[in-house]
C-alpha positions as CSV (number, residue, x, y, z in Angstrom):
1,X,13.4,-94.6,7.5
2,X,10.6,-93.0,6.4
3,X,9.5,-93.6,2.3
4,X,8.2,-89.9,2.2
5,X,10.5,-87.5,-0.3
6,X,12.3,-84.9,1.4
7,X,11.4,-81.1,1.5
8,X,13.5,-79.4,-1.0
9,X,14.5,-75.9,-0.4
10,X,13.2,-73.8,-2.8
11,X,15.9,-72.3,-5.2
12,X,15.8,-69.1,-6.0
13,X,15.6,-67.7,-9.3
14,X,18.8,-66.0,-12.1
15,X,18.4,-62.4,-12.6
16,X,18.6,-63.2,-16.1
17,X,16.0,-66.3,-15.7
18,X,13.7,-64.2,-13.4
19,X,10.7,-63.1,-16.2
20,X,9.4,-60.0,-13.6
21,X,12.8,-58.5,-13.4
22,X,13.6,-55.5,-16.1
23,X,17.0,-56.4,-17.8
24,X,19.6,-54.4,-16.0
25,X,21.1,-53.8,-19.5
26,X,18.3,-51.9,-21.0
27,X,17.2,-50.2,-18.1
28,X,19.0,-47.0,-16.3
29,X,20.6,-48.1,-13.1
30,X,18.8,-46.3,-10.1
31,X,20.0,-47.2,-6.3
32,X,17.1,-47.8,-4.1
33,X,16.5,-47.0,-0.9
34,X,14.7,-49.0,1.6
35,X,11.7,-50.7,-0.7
36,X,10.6,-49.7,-3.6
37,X,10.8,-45.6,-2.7
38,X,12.8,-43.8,-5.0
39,X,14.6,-41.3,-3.1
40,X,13.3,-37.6,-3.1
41,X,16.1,-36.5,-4.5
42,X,15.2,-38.1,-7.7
43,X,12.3,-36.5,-8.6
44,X,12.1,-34.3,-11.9
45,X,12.5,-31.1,-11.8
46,X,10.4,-28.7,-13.0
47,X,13.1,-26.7,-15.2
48,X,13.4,-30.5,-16.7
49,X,9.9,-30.4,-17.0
50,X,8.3,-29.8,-20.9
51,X,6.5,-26.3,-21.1
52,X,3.0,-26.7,-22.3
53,X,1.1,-23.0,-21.7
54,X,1.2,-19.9,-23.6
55,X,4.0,-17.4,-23.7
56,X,7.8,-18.0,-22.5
57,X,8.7,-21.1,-19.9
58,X,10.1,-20.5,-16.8
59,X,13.8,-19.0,-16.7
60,X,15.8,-16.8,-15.1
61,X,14.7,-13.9,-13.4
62,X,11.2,-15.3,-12.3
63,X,10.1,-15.7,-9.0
64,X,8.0,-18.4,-7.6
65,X,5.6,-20.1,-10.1
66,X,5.7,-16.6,-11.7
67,X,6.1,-16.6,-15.8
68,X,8.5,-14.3,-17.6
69,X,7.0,-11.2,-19.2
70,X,8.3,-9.9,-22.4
71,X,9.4,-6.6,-21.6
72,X,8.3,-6.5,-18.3
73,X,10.7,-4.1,-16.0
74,X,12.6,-6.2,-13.3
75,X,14.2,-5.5,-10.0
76,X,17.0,-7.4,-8.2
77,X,16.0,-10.7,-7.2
78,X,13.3,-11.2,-10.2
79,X,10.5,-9.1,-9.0
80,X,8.5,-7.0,-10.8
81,X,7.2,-3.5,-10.3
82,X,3.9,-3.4,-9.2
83,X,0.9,-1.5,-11.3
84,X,0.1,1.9,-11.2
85,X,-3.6,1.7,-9.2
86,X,-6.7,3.1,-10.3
87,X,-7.2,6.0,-9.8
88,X,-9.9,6.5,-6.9
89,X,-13.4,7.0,-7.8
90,X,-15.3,10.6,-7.7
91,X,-17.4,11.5,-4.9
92,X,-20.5,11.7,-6.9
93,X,-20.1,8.7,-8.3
94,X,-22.8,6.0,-7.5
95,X,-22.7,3.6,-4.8
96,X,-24.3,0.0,-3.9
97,X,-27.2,0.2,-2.1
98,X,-26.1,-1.6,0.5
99,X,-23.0,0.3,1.1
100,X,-25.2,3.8,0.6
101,X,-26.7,2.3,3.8
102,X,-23.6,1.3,5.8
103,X,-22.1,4.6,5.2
104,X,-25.3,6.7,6.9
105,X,-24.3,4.2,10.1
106,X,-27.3,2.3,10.1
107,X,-26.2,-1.2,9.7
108,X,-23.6,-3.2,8.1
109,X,-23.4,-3.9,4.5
110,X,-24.8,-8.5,5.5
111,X,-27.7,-6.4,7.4
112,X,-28.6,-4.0,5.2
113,X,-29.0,-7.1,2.2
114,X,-31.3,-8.4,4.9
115,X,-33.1,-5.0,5.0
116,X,-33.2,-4.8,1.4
117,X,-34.3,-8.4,0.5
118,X,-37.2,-7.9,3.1
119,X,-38.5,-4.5,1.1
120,X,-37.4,-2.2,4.2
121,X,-35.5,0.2,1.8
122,X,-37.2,2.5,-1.0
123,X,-35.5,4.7,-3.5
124,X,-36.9,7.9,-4.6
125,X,-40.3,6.3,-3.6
126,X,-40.1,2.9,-4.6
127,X,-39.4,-0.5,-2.9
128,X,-35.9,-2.0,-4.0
129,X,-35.2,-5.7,-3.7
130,X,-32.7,-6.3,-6.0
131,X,-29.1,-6.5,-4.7
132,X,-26.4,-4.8,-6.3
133,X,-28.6,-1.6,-6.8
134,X,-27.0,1.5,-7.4
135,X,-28.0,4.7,-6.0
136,X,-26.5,8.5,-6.2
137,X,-25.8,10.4,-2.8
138,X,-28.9,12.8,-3.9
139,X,-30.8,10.3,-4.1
140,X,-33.7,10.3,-1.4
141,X,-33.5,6.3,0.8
142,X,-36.0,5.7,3.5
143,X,-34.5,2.6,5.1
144,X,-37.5,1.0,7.7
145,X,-39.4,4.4,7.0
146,X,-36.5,6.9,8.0
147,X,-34.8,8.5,5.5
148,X,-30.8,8.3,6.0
149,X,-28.1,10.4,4.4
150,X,-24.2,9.2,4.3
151,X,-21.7,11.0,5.9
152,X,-20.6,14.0,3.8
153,X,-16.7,13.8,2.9
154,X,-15.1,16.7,3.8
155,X,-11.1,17.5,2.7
156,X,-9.4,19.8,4.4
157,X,-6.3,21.6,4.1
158,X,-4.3,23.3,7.0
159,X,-0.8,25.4,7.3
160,X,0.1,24.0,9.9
161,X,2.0,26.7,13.0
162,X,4.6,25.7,15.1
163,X,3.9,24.7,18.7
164,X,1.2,22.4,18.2
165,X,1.3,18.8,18.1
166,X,0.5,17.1,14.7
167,X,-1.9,14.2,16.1
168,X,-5.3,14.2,16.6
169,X,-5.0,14.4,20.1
170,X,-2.7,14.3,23.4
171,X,-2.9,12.8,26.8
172,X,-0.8,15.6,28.6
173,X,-3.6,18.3,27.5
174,X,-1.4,20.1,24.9
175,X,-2.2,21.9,22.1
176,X,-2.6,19.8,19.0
177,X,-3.9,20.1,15.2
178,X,-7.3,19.1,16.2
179,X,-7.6,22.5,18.1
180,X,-7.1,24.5,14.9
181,X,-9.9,23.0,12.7
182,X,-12.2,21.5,15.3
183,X,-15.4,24.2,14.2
184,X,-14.5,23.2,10.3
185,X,-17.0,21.4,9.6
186,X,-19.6,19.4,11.8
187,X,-18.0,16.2,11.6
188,X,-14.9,14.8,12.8
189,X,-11.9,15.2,11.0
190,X,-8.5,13.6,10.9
191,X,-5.1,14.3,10.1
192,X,-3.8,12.0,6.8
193,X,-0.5,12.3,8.7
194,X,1.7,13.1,12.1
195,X,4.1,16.6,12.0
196,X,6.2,16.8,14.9
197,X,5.6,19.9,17.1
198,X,7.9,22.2,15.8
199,X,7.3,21.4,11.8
200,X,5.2,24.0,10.1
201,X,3.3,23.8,6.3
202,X,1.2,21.8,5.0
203,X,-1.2,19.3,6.6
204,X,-4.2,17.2,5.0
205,X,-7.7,16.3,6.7
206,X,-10.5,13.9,5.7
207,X,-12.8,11.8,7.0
208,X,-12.8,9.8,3.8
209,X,-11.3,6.4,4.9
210,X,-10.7,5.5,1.3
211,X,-8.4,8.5,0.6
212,X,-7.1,8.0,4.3
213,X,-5.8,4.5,3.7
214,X,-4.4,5.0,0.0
215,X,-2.3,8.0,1.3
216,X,-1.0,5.8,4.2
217,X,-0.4,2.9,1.8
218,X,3.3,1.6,1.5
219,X,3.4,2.0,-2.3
220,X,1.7,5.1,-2.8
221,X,4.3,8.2,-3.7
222,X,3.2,11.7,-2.9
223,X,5.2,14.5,-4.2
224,X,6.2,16.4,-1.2
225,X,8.9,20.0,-1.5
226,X,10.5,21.4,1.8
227,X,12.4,24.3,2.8
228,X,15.0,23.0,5.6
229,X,17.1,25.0,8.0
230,X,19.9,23.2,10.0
231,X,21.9,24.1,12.7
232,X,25.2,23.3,10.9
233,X,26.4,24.5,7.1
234,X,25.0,22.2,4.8
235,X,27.9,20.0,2.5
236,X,27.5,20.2,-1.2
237,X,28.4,16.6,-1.6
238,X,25.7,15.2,1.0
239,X,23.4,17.3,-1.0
240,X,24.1,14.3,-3.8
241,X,24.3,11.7,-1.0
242,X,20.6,12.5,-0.2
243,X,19.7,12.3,-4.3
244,X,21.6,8.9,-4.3
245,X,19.8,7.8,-1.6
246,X,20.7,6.7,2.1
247,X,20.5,3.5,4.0
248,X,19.4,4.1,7.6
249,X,18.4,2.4,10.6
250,X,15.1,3.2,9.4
251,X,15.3,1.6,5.6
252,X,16.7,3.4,2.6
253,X,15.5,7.0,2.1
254,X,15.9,9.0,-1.2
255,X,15.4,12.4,-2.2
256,X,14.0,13.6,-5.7
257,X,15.9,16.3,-5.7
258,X,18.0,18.4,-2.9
259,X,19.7,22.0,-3.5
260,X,20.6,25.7,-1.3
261,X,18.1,28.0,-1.4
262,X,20.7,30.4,-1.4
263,X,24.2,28.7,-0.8
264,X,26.1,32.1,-0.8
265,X,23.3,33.8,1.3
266,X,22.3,30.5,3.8
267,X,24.1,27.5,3.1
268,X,22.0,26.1,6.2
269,X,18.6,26.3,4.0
270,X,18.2,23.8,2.0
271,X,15.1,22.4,-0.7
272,X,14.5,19.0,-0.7
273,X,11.5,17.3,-2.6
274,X,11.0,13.6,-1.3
275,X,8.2,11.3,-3.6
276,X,6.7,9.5,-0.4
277,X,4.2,9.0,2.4
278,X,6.4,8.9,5.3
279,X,6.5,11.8,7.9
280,X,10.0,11.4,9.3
281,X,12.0,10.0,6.3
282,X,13.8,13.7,5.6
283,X,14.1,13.9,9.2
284,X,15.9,10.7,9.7
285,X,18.0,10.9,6.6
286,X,19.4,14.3,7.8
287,X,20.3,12.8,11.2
288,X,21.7,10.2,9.3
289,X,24.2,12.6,7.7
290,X,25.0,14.3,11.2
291,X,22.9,17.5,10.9
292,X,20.3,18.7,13.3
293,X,17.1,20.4,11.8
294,X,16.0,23.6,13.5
295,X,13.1,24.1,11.4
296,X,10.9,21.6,8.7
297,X,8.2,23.7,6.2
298,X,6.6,21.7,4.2
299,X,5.2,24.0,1.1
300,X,3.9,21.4,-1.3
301,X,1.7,18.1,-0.9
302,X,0.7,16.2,-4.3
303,X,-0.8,18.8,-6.3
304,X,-1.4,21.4,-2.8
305,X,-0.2,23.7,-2.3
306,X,-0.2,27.0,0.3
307,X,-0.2,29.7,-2.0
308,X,-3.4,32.7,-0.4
309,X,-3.0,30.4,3.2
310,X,-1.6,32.2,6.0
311,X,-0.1,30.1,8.7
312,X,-2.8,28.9,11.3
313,X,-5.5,29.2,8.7
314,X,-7.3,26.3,6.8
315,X,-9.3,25.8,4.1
316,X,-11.7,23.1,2.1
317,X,-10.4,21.5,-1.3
318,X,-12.2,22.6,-4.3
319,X,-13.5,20.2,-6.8
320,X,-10.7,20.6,-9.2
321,X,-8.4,20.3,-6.2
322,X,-9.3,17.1,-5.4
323,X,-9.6,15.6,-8.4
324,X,-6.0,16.2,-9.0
325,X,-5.5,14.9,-5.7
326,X,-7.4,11.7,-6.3
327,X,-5.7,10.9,-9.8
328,X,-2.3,11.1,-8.1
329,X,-3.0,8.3,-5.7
């Protein structure tokens, strides 16, 4: 025999004696997974998180990484209402340079920066290189030695007759809204919203895209009245089912307010005022109920309404008109 020791296994090391090893006594006992991972499930949460920022921690009724805000009103499910928006901004207000340009269809707002940086563009005689200018529509701008005026913002109001379609136009060649105010003005008007053929009263035009898109908005509210005639007797109680409110095929519709014109004259004549921005919701919500509308007059939009406008005819805002109009959006 060999005179060389033998290899020893090595021995491993006590839990207690091992110095690397945290005593199991002291320290919280936490199951591992495969390695060293902890598993996800133990990670902190953040409601066991501490709460360093300003104002109330988390809790209920928040949504998201939202905080909770004193006083705040709430809806189900946490969320807030949203703010009232700005009211938009007057006509004869001043406008960016750059935009003043875009508007007259010259260029786009990057291209007319271009124009502007390069000393293309003079205001009431004088070469403007400074971005972010500000310039009033009588202001006279010669862009590349031309002189350009933005498109003047007509508004237009229309009682609208029966028998013609409420878009602005139709592939079958029938008559349609556009047909009734096409010599109004010299450019091209549209309809804020669609009638169906047989509704009558009240119908805005503009070719103001700003006003155009904040009356089509989702959240926007406009204070509409209507005089209703059915073909069946209107039922008192669906006349509080429509105050209420209604959930339909086509989301929940609610009326302001809904009452007989004359219930022992015509109890098929009906007044409904409706705070919203979609065409069909009285519509639906009457077909909804089970009635079948013979005839839809709408008599008041926002602040408009068609007091001196014989059916067929149309007129522009006035100033003060508008302005009402605009603070209600």
């Amino acid at each position: 025999m060999s005179d060389r020791p033998r290899s020893r296994k090595p021995q491993r090391t006590g839990r207690s004696e091992n110095p690397n090893r945290q005593n199991s006594e002291s320290s919280s006992p936490e199951k591992r997974g495969f390695g060293s991972r902890k598993s996800l499930s133990d990670k902190p949460k953040d409601s066991d998180k501490p709460f360093k920022g300003k104002g109330k921690p988390y809790g209920k009724g928040t949504t998201g990484d939202k905080r909770q805000r004193p006083g705040a009103p709430q809806r189900p499910g946490g969320a807030y209402r949203p703010k009232k928006r700005p009211p938009l901004k007057d006509i004869d207000a001043p406008l960016r340079l750059n935009k003043f340009i875009s508007n007259s269809g010259v260029c786009v707002r990057r291209e007319a920066d271009m124009l502007i940086t390069a000393g293309a563009v003079t205001v009431n005689g004088e070469v403007v290189i400074a971005l972010g200018t500000k310039v009033h529509p009588t202001d006279e701008v010669i862009v590349e030695g031309q002189r350009i005026k933005p498109e003047k913002k007509h508004y237009l109001l229309l009682n609208k007759p029966k028998n013609f379609l409420g878009t602005a136009g139709d592939k079958q060649g029938r008559r349609t809204v556009m047909d009734l105010v096409q010599n109004a003005t010299r450019e091209v008007l549209f309809p804020i919203d669609k009638m169906e053929r047989m509704d009558t009263g009240l119908l805005l035009f503009t070719n103001d895209p700003e006003m155009t898109e904040r009356l089509r908005a989702s959240g926007t509210k406009v204070r509409q009245l209507y005089h209703v005639t059915l073909r069946q007797k209107m039922r008192s109680e669906h006349l509080v089912t429509m105050a209420e409110g209604v959930e339909t095929d086509a989301g929940y519709i609610k009326a302001s307010t809904a009452s007989f014109i004359d219930e022992n004259k015509s109890p098929k004549e009906i007044g409904v005022e409706m705070h919203s921005n979609r065409p069909k919701a009285l519509a639906k919500m009457l077909t909804h109920l089970g009635y079948e509308v013979e005839r839809l007059d709408r008599t008041i939009l926002g602040p408009l309404t068609k007091k001196d406008l014989p059916r067929g005819h149309w007129r522009l805002l006035s100033r003060e008109e508008l302005n009402l109009l605009r603070m209600t959006l």
